[in-house]
C-alpha positions as CSV (number, residue, x, y, z in Angstrom):
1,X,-14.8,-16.8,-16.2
2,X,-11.1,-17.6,-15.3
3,X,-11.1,-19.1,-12.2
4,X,-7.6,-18.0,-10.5
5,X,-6.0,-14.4,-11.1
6,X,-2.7,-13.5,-10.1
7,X,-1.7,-9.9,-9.7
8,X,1.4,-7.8,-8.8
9,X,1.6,-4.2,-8.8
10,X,4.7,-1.5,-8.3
11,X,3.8,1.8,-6.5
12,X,6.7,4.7,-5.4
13,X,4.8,6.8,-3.3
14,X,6.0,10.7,-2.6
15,X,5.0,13.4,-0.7
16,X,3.4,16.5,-2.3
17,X,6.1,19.1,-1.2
18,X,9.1,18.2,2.3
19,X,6.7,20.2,4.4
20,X,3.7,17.5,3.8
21,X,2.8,14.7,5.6
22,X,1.3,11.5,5.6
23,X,-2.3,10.5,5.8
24,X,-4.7,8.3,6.3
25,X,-7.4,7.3,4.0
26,X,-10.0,9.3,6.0
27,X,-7.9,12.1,5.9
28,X,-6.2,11.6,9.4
29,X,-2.1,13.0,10.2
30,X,-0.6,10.2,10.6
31,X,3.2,10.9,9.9
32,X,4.9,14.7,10.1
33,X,8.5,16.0,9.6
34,X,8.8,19.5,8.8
35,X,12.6,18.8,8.9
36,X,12.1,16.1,6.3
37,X,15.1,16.2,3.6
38,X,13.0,13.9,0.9
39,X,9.3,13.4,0.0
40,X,10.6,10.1,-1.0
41,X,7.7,8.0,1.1
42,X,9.5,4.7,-0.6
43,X,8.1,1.7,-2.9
44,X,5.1,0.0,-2.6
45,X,4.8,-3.8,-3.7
46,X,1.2,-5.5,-4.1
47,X,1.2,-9.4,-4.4
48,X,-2.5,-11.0,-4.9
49,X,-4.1,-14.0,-6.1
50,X,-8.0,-13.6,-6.8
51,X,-10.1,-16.9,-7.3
52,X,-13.6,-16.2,-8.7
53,X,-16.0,-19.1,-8.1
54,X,-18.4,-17.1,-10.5
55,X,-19.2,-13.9,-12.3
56,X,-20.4,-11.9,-9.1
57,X,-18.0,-13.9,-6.2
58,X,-15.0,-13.8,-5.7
59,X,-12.1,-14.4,-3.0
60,X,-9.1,-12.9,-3.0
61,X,-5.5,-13.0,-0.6
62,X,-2.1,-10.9,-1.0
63,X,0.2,-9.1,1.0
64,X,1.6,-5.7,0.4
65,X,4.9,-4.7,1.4
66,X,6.5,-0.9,1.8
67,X,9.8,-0.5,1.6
68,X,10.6,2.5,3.4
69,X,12.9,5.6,2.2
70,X,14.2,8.2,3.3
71,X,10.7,10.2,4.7
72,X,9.9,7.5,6.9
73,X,13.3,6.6,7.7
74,X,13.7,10.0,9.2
75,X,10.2,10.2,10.7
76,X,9.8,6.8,12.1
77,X,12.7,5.2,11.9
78,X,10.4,2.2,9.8
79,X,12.5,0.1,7.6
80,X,10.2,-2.4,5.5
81,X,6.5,-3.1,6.2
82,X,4.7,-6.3,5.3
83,X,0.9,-6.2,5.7
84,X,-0.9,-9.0,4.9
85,X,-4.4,-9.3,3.1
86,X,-8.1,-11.5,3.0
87,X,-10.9,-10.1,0.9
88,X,-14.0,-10.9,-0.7
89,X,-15.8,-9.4,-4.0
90,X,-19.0,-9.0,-4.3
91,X,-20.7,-7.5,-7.2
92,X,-24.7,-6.6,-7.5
C-alpha cells in the first residue's frame, strides 16, 4: 500500500442550455438567471493529499477552489470560491 497520495483534478463546469440553473446535489435550485448570456459556470480546481494507514483506512484533506465565469458572475456576483476539505475512507 503507498502510504501518501497526492491528487489534483481540473473540472469546467457548464450549464445544460442559458435557461438552466444550478443545483444542488439533492436536486435543490440553488442559482437561476433566465437572462444568463453564458452557461459558462467556470473552472473547478481539486487539490488533495490521501494518507492510507492500511488497505481499508484512510485519511484524506484538500481544498477545492471555483473560479467563477461568466453564469455566476451575472447571477451572484461570486468571483473565486475556496472550500476547504477533511475526510475519511473507509472500505468493508
Amino acid at each position: 500500500v503507498k502510504k501518501l497520495k497526492l491528487n489534483a483534478d481540473v473540472h469546467r463546469l457548464f450549464l445544460a442550455t442559458t435557461s438552466d440553473g444550478l443545483y444542488t446535489a439533492p436536486g435543490t435550485l440553488k442559482v437561476l438567471n433566465r437572462q444568463a448570456a453564458s452557461r459558462t459556470v467556470g473552472t473547478e480546481l481539486d487539490v488533495q493529499a490521501v494518507y492510507a494507514f492500511s488497505k481499508e483506512l484512510s485519511l484524506g484533506a484538500g481544498f477545492g477552489t471555483l473560479f467563477a465565469s461568466d453564469y455566476l458572475v451575472q447571477s451572484t456576483g461570486a468571483g473565486t470560491l475556496w472550500t476547504p476539505y477533511l475526510m475519511w475512507n473507509i472500505k468493508f
